[in-house]
Structures are given as C-alpha cells and as structure tokens.
N, C-alpha and C positions, 0 to 999 in steps of 0.2 A: 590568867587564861590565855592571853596574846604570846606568851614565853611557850606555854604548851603548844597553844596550833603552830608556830613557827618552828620548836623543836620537830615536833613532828612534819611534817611539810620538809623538814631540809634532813630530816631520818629516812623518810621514802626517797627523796630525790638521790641519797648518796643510795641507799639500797637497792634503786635500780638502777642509777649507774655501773655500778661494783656488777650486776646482774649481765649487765650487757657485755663488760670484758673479757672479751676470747679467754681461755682458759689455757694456762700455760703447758698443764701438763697436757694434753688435746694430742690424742695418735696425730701423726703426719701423715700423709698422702702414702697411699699403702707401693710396696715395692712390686718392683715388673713381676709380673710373674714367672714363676721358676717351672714351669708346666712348657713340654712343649709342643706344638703344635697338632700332632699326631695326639696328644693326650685332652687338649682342649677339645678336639674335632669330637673323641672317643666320650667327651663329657657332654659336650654337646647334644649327642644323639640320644646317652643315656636322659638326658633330660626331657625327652620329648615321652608325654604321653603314652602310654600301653595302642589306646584308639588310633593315634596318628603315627605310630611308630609302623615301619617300614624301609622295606630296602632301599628304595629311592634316598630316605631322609639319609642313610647309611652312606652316601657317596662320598661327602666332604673327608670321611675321616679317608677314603681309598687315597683319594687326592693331598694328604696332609699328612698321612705315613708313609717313611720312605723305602721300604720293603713288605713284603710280606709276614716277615718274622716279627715285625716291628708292630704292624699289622695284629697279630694275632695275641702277640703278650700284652701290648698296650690294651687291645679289648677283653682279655681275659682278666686284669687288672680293673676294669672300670666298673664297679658294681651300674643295676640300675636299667641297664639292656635286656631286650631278646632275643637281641641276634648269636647263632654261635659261630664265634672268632675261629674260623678255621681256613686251612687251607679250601677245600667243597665250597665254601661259603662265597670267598674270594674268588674264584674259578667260576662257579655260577654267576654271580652278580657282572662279570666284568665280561661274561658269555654273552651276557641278554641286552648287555645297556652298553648299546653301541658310543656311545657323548663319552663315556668315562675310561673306555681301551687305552686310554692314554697316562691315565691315572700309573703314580711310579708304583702300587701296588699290582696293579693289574698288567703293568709289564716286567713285575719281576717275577709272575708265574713258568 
C-alpha cells in the first residue's frame, strides 16, 4: 500500500512539473506589424461603434495618411466604417475643424 501512495505521489509531482514547462513549440512574440500607419488609423476608426462613430473620431486617420489619395483608397479598403472616403468628405471635415488644417491630408487639398 506504501509502494502505491508513493508511486503515486511522485506520478502527480512529475505530472505537474512536465505541466508547468513552457512548451516548446509556443508561437513567439508576434512580428511588427506590416500595416501602416494611415491603415491602423483607418482600422482604428472602423472599430469604433455605429453610436460613437463620427467625424471628429475620423481625424487621426487625416493626420496619419499622407495624401489625400492615400486617404481615400486606404478608407475605401477598410471595411467596418460610415464614413465615405472621398475627396467632399476630406474638404468638409478639414473646412469646419480648424485643430486639423494642418493635417498632410487636409493640406494636400
């Protein structure tokens, strides 16, 4: 009986040691992302809510694409938005929101 609880007793201890060792094959640290800036903005926005979506939230991506063209295909690319990615769009937004005129989208008008 003392052979069994000691078998067992050092069958648990190695089983949850063996448990606890990192796994070798374990993905690594995932790589930079290949996305850029202009398209994380454009992901960004689409992530936001129907209810809080708005032009305002729309600014980062003016500021983070660096044309207007860049502008328009990256957000016609990003499913998930309701904004529409146009030149009108870009021209109003950058008309009314004096903070963002500076934005490289809003001066490549």
């Amino acid at each position: 009986m003392k052979l069994c609880a000691v078998t067992l007793v050092l069958s648990l201890g190695i089983a949850c040691n063996e448990a606890a060792q990192p796994a070798t094959n374990a993905p690594g640290p995932s790589p930079t992302s290949t996305h850029t800036a202009c398209e994380r903005a454009w992901r960004e926005y689409a992530a936001i809510d129907d209810f809080h979506d708005s032009y305002r939230a729309a600014t980062p991506t003016l500021f983070e694409c660096r044309s207007l063209d860049e502008w328009i295909a990256v957000g016609r690319a990003t499913p998930g938005h309701s904004l529409l990615p146009a030149r009108i769009t870009a021209t109003n937004i950058c008309r009314y929101e004096e903070e963002i005129r500076s934005a490289p989208v809003c001066r490549s008008l």
